[in-house]
Biopython code that builds the backbone (N, CA, C, O; Angstrom):
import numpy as np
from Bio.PDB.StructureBuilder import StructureBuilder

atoms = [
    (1, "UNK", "N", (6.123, -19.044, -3.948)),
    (1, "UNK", "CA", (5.483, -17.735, -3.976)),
    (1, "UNK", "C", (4.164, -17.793, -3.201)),
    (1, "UNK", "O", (3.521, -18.837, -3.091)),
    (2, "UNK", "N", (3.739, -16.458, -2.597)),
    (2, "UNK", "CA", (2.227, -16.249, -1.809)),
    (2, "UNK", "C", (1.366, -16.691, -2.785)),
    (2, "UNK", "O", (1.548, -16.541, -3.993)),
    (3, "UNK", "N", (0.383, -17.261, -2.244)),
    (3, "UNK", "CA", (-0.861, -17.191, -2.918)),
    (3, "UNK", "C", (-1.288, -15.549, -3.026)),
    (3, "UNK", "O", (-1.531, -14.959, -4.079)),
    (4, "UNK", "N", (-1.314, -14.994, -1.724)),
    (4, "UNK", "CA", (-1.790, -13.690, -1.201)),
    (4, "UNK", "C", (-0.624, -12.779, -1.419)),
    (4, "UNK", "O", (0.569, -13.084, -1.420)),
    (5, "UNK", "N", (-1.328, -11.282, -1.656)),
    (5, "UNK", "CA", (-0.136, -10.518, -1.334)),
    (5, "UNK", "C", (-1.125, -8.764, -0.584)),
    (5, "UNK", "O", (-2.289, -8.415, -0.782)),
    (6, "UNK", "N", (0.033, -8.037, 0.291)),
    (6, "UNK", "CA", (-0.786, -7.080, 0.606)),
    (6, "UNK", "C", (0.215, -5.655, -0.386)),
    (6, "UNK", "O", (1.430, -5.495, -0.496)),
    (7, "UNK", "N", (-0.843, -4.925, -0.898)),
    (7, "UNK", "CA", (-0.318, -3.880, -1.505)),
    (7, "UNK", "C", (-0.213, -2.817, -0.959)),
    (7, "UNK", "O", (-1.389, -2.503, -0.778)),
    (8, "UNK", "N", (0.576, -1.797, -0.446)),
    (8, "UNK", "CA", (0.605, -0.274, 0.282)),
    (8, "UNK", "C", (0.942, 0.836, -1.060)),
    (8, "UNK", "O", (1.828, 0.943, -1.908)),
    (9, "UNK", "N", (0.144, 1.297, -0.829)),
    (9, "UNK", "CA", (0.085, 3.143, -1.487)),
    (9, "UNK", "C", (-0.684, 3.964, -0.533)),
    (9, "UNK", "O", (-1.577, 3.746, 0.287)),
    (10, "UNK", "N", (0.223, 5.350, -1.080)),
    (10, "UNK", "CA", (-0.251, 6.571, -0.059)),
    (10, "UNK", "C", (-1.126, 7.461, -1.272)),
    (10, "UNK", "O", (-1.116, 7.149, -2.463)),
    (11, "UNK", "N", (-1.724, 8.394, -0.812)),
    (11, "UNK", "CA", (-2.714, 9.745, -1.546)),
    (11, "UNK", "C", (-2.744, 10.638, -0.762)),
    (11, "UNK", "O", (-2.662, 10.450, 0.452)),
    (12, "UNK", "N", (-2.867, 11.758, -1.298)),
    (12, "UNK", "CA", (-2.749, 13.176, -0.695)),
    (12, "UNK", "C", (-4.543, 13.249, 0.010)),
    (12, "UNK", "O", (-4.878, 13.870, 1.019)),
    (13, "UNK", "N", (-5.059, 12.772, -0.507)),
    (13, "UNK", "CA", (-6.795, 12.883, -0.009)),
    (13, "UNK", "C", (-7.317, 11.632, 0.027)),
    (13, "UNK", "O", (-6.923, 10.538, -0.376)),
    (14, "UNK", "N", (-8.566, 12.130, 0.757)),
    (14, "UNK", "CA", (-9.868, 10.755, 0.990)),
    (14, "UNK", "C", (-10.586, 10.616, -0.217)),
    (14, "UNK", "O", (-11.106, 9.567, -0.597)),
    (15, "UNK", "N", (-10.603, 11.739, -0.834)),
    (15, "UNK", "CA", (-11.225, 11.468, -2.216)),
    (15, "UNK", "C", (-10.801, 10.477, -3.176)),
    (15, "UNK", "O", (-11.379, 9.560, -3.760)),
    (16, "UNK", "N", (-8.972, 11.177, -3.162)),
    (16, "UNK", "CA", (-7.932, 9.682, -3.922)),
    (16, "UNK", "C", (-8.501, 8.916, -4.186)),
    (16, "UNK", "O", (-9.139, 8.481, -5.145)),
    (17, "UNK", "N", (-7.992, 8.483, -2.208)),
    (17, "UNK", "CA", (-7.948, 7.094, -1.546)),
    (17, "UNK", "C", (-9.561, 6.080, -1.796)),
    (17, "UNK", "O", (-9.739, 4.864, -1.721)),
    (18, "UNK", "N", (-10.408, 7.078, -2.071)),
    (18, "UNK", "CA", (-11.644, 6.190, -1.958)),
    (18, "UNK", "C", (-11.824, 6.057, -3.681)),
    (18, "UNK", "O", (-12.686, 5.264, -4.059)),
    (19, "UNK", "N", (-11.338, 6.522, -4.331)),
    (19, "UNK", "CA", (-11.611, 6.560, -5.847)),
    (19, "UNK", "C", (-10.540, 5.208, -6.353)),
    (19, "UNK", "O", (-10.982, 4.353, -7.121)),
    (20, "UNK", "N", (-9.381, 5.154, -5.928)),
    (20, "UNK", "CA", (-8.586, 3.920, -6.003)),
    (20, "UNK", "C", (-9.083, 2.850, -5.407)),
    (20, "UNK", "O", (-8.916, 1.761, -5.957)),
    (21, "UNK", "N", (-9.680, 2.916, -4.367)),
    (21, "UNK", "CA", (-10.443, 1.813, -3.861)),
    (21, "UNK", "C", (-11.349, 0.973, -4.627)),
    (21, "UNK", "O", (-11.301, -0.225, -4.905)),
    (22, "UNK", "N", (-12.482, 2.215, -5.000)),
    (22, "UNK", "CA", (-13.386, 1.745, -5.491)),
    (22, "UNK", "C", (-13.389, 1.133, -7.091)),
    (22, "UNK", "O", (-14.307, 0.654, -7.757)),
    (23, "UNK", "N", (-11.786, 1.391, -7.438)),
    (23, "UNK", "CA", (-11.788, 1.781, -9.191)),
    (23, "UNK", "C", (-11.007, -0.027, -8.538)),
    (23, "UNK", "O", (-11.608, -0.793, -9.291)),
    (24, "UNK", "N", (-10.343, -0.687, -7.882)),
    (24, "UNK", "CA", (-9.941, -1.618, -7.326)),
    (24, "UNK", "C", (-10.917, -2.829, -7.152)),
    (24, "UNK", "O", (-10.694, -3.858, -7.789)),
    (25, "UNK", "N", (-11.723, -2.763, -6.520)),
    (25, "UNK", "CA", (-12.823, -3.250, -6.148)),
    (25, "UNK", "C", (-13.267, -3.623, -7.534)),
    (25, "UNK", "O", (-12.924, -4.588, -8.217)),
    (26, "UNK", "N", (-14.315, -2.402, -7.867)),
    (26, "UNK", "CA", (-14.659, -2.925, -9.160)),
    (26, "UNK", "C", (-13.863, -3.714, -10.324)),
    (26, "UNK", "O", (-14.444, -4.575, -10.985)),
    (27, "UNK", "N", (-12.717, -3.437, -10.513)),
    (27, "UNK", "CA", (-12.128, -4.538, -11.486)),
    (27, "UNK", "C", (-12.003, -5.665, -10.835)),
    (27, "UNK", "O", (-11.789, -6.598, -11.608)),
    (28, "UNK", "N", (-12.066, -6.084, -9.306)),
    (28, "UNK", "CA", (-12.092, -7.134, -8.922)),
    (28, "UNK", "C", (-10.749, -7.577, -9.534)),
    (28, "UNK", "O", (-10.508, -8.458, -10.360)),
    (29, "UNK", "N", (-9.602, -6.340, -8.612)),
    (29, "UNK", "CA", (-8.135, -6.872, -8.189)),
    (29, "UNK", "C", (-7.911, -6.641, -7.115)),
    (29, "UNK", "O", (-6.781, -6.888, -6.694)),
    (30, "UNK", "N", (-8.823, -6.120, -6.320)),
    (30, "UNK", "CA", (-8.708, -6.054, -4.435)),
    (30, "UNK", "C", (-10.114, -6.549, -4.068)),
    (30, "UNK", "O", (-11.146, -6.220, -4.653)),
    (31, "UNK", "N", (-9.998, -7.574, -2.781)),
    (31, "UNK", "CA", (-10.869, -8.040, -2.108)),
    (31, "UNK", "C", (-11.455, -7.085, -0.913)),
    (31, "UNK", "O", (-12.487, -7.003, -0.245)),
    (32, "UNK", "N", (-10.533, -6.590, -0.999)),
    (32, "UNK", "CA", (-10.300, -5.548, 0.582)),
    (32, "UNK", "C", (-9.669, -4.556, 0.433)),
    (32, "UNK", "O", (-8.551, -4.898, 0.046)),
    (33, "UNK", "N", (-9.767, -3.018, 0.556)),
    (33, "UNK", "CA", (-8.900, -2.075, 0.707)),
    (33, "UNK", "C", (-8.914, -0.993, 1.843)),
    (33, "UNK", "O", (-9.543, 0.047, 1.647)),
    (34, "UNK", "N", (-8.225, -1.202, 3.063)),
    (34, "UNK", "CA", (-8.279, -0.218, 4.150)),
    (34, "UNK", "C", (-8.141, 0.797, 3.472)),
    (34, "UNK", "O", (-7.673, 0.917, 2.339)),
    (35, "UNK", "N", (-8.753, 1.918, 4.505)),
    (35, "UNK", "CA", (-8.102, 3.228, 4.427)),
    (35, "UNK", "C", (-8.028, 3.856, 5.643)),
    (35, "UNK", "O", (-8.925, 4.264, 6.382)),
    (36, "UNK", "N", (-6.424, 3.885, 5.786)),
    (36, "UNK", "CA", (-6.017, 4.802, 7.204)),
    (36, "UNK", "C", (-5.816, 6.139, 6.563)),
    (36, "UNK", "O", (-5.266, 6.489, 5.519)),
    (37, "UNK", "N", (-6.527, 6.866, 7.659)),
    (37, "UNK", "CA", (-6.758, 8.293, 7.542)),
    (37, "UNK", "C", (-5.724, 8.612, 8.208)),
    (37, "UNK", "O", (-5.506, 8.312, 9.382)),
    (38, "UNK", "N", (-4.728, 9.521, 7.166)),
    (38, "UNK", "CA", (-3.604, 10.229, 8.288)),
    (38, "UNK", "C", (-2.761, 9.639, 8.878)),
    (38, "UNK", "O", (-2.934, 9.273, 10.041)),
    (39, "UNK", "N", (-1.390, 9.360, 8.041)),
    (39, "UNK", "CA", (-0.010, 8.903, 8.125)),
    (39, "UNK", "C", (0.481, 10.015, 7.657)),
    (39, "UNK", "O", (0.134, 10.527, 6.592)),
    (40, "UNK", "N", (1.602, 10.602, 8.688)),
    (40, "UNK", "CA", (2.973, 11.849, 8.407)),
    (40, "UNK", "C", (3.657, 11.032, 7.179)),
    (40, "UNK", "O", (3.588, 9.806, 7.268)),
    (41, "UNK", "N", (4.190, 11.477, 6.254)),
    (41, "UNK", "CA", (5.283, 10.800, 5.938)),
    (41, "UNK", "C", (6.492, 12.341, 5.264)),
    (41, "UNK", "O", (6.207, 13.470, 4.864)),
    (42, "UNK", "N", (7.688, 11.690, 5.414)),
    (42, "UNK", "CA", (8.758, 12.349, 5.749)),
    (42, "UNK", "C", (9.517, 12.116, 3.973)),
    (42, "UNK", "O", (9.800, 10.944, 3.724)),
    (43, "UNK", "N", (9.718, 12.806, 3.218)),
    (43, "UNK", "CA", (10.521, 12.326, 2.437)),
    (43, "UNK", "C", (11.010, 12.921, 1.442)),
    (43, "UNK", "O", (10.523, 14.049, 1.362)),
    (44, "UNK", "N", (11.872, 12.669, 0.496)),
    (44, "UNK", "CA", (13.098, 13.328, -0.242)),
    (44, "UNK", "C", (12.194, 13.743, -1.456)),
    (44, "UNK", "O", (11.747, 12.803, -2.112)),
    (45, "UNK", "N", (11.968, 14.607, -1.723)),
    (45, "UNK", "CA", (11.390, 14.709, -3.749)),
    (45, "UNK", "C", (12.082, 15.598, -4.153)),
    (45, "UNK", "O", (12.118, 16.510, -3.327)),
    (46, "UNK", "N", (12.799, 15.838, -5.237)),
    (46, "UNK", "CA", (13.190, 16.651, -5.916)),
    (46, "UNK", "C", (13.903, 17.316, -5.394)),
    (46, "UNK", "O", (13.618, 18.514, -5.378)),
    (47, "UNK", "N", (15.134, 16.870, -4.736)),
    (47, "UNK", "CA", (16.206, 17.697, -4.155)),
    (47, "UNK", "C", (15.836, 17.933, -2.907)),
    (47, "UNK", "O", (16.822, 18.354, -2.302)),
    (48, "UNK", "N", (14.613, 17.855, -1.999)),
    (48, "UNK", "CA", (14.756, 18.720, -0.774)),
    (48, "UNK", "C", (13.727, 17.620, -0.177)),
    (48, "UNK", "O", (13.160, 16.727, -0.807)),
    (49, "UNK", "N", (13.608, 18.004, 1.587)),
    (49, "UNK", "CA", (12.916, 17.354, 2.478)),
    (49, "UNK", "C", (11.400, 17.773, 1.999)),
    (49, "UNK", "O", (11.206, 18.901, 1.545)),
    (50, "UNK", "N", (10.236, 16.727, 2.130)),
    (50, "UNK", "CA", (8.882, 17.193, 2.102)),
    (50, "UNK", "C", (8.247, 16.708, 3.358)),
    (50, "UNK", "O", (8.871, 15.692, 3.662)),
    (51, "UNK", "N", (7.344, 16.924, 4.211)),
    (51, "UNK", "CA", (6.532, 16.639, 5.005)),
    (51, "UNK", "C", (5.037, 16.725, 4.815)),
    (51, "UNK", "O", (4.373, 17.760, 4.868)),
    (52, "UNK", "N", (4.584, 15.479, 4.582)),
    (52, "UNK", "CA", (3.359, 15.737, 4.312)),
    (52, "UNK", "C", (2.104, 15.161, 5.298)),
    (52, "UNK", "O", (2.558, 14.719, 6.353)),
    (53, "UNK", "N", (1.017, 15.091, 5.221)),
    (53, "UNK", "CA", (-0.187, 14.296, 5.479)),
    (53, "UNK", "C", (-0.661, 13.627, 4.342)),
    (53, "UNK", "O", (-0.853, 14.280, 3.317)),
    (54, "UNK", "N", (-0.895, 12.335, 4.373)),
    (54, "UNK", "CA", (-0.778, 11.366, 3.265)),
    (54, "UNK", "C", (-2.179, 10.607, 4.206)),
    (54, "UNK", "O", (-2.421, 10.577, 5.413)),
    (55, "UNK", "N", (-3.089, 9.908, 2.691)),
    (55, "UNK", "CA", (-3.874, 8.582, 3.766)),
    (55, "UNK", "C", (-2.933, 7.197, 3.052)),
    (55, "UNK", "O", (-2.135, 7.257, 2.117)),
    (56, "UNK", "N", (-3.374, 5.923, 3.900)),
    (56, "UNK", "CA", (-2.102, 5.250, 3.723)),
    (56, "UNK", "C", (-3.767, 3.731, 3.381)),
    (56, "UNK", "O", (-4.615, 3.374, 4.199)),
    (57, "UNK", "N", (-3.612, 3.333, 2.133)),
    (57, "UNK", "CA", (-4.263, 2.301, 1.713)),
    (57, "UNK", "C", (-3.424, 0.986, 1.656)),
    (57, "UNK", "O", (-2.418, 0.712, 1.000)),
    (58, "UNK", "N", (-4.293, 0.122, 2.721)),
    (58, "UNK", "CA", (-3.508, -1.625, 2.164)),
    (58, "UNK", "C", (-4.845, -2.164, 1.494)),
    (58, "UNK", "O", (-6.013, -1.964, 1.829)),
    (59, "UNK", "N", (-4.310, -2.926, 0.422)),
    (59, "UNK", "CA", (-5.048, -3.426, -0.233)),
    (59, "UNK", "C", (-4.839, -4.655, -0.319)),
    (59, "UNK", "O", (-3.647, -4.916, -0.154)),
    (60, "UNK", "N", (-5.719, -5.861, -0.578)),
    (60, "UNK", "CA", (-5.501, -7.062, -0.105)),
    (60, "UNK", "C", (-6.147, -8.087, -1.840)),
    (60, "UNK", "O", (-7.146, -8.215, -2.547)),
    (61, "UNK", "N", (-4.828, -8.524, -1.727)),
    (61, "UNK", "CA", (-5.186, -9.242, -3.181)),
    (61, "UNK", "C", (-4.707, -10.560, -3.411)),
    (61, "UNK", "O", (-3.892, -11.096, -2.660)),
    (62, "UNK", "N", (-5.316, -11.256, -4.706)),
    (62, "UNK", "CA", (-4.237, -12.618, -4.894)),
    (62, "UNK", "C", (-2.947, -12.304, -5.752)),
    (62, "UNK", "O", (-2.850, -11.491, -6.671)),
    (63, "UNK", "N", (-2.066, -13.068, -5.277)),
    (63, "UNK", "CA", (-0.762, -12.701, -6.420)),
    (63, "UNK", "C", (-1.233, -12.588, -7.320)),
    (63, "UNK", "O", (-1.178, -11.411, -7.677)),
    (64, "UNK", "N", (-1.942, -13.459, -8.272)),
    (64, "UNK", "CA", (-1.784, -13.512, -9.662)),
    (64, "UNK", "C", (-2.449, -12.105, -10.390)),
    (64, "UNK", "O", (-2.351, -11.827, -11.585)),
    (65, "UNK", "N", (-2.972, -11.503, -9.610)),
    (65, "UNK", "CA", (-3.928, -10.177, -9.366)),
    (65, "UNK", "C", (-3.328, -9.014, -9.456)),
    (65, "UNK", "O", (-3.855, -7.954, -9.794)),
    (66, "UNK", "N", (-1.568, -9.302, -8.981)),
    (66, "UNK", "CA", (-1.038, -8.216, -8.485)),
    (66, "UNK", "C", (-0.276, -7.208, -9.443)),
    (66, "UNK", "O", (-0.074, -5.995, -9.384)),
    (67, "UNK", "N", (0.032, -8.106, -10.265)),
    (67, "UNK", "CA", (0.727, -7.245, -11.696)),
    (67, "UNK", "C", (-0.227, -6.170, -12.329)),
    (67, "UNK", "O", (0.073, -4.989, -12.504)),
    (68, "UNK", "N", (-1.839, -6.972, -12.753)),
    (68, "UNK", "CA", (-2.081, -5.530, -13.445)),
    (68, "UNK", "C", (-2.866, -5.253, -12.488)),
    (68, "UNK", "O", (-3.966, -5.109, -13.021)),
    (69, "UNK", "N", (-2.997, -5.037, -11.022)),
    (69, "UNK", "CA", (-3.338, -3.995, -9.924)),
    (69, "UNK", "C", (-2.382, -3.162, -9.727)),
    (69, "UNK", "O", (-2.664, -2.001, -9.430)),
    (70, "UNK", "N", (-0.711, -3.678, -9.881)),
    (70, "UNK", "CA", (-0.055, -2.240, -9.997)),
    (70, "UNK", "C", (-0.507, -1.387, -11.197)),
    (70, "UNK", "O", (-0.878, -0.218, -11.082)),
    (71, "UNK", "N", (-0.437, -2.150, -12.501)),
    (71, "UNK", "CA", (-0.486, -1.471, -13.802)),
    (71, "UNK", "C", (-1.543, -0.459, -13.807)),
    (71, "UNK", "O", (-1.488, 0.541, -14.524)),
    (72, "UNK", "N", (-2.689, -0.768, -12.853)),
    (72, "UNK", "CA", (-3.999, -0.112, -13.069)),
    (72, "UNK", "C", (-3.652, 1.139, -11.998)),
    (72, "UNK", "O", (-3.913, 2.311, -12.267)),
    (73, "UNK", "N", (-3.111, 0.765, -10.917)),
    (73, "UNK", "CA", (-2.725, 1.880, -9.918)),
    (73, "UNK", "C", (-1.903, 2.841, -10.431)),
    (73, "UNK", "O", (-2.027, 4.031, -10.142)),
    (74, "UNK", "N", (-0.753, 2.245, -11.456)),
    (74, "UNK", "CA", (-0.087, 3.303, -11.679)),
    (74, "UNK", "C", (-0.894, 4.128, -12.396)),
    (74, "UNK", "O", (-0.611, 5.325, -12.339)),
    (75, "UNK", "N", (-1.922, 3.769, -13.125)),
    (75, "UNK", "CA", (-2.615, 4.411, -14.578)),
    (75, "UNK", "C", (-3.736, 5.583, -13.615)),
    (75, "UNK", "O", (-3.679, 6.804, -13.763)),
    (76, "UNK", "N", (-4.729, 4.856, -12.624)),
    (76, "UNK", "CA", (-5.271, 5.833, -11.830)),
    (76, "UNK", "C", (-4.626, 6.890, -10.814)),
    (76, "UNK", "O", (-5.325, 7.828, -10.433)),
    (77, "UNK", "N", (-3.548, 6.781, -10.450)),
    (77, "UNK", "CA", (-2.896, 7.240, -9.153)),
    (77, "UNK", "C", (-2.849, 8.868, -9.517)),
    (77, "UNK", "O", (-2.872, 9.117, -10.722)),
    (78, "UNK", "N", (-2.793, 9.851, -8.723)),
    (78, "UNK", "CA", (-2.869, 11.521, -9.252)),
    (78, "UNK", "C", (-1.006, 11.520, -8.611)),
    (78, "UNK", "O", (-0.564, 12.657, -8.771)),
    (79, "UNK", "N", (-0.179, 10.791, -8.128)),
    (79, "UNK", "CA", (0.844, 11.300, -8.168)),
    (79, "UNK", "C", (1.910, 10.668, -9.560)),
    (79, "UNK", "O", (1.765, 9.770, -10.390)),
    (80, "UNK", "N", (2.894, 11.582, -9.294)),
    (80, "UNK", "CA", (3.978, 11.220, -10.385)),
    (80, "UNK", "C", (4.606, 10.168, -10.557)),
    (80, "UNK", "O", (4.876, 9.592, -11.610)),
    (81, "UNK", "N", (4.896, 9.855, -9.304)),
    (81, "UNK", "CA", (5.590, 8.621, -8.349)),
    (81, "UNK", "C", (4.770, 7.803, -7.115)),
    (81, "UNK", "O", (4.985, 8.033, -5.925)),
    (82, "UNK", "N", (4.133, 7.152, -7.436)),
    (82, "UNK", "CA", (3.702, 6.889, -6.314)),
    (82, "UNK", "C", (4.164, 5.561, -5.787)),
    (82, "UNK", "O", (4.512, 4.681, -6.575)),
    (83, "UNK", "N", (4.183, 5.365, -4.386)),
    (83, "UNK", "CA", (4.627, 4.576, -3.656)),
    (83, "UNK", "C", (4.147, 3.023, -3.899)),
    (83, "UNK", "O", (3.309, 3.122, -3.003)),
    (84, "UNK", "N", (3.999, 1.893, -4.281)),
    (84, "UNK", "CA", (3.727, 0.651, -4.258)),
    (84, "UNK", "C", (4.545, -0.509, -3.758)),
    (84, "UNK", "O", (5.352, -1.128, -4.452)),
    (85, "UNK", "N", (4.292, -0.730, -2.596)),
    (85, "UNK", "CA", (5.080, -1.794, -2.378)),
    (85, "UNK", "C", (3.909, -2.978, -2.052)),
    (85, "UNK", "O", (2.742, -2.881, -1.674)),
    (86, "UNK", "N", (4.959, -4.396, -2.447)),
    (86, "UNK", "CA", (3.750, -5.802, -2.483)),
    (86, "UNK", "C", (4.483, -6.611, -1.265)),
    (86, "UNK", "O", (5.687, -6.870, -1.283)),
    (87, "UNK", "N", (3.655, -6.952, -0.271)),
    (87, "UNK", "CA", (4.124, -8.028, 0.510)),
    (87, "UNK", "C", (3.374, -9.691, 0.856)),
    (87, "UNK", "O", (2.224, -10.019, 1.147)),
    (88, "UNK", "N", (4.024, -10.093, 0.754)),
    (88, "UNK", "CA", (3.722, -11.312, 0.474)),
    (88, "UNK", "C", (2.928, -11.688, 1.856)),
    (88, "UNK", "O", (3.562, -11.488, 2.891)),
    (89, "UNK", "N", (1.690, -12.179, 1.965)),
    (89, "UNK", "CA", (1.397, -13.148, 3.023)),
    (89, "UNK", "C", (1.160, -14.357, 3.034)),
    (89, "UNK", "O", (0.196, -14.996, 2.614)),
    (90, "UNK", "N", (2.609, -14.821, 3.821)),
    (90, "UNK", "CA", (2.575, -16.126, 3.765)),
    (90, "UNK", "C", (1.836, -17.057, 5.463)),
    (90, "UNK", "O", (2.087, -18.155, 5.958)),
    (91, "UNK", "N", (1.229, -16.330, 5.726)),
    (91, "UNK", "CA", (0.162, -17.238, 6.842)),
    (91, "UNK", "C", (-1.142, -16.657, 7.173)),
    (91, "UNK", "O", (-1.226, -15.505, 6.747)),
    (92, "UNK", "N", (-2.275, -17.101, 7.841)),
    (92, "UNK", "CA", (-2.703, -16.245, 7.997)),
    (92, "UNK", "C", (-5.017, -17.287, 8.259)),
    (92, "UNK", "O", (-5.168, -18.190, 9.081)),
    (93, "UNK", "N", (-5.926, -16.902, 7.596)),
    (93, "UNK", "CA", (-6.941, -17.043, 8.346)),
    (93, "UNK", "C", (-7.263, -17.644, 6.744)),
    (93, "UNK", "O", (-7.232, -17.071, 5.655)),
    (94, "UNK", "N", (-7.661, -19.401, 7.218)),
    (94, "UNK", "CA", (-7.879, -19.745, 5.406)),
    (94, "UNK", "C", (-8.824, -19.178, 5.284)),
    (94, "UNK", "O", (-8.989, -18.514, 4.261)),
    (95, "UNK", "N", (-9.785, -19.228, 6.266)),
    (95, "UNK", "CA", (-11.663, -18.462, 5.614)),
    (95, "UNK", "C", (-11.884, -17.618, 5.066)),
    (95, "UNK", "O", (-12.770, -17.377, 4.245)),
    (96, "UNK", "N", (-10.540, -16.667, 5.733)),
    (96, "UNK", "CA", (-10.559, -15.089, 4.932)),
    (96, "UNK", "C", (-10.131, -15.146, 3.531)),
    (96, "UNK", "O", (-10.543, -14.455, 2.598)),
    (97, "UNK", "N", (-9.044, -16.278, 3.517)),
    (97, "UNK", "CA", (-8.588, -16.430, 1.968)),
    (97, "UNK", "C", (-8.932, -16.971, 0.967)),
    (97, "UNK", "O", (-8.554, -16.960, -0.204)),
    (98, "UNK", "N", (-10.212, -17.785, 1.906)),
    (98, "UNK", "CA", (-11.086, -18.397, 1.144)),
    (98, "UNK", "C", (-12.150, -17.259, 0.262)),
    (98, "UNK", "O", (-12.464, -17.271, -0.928)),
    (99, "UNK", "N", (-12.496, -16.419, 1.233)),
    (99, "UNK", "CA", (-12.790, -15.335, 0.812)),
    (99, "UNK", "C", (-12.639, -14.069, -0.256)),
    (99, "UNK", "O", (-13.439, -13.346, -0.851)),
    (100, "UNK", "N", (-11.229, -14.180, -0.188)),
    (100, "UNK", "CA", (-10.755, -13.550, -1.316)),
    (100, "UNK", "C", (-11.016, -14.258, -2.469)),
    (100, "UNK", "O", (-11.701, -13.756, -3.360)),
    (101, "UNK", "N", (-10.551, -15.368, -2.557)),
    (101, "UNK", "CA", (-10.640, -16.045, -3.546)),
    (101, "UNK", "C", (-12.483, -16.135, -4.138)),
    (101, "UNK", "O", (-12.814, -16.160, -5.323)),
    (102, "UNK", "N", (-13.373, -16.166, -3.029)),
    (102, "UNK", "CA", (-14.651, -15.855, -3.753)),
    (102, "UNK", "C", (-14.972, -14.480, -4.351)),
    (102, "UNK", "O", (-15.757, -14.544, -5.297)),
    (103, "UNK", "N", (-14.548, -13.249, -4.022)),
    (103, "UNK", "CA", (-14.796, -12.037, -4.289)),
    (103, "UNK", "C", (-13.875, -11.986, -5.340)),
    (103, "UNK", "O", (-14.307, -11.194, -6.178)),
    (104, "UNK", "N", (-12.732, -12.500, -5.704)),
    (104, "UNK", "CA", (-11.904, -12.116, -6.898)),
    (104, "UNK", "C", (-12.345, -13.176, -8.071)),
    (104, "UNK", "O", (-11.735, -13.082, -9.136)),
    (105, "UNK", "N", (-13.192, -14.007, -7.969)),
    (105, "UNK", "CA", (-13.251, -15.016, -8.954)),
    (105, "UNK", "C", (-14.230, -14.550, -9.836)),
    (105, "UNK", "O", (-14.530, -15.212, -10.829)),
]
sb = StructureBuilder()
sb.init_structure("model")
sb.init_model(0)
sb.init_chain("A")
sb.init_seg("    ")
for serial, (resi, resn, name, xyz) in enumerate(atoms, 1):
    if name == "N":
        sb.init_residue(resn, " ", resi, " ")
    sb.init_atom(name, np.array(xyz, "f"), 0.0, 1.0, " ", f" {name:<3s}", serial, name[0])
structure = sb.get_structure()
């Protein structure tokens, strides 16, 4: 298993996106959380096509971090469903991960 993993969720706003961030941060279960302003996304809810404007957050964490950073995301998140997927990074810049590992400890 990763030491590291990167987390993706979307939000309808910058407000969300910066309130998950920061609610992240502070529990010190993300070291790092981009925020891209403005990803289309295309998709099925409730019987029919939706098209929306979404901001699109990666968040950068240690595995062992990652369970209750979903638990906490699901608990803050303003949608019903929201998107979480975890990807594993398995290479990458030790300093930076050295890094994480100082900001999450």
């Amino acid at each position: 298993m990763a030491n590291y993993q990167l987390v993706l969720t979307t939000c309808a706003t910058k407000d969300d996106a910066h309130a998950i961030a920061k609610t992240l941060l502070t529990k010190k279960l993300a070291a790092c959380v981009n925020v891209l302003p403005q990803v289309e996304s295309f998709y099925m809810w409730q019987g029919k096509m939706a098209h929306d404007t979404e901001i699109k957050l990666f968040i950068k964490t240690q595995a062992a971090k990652t369970h209750v950073l979903i638990d906490t995301l699901k608990q803050i998140h303003p949608y019903d469903v929201p998107e979480i997927q975890v990807i594993n990074i398995t290479d990458g810049n030790d300093e930076y991960f050295s890094w994480i590992d100082e900001v999450l400890a």
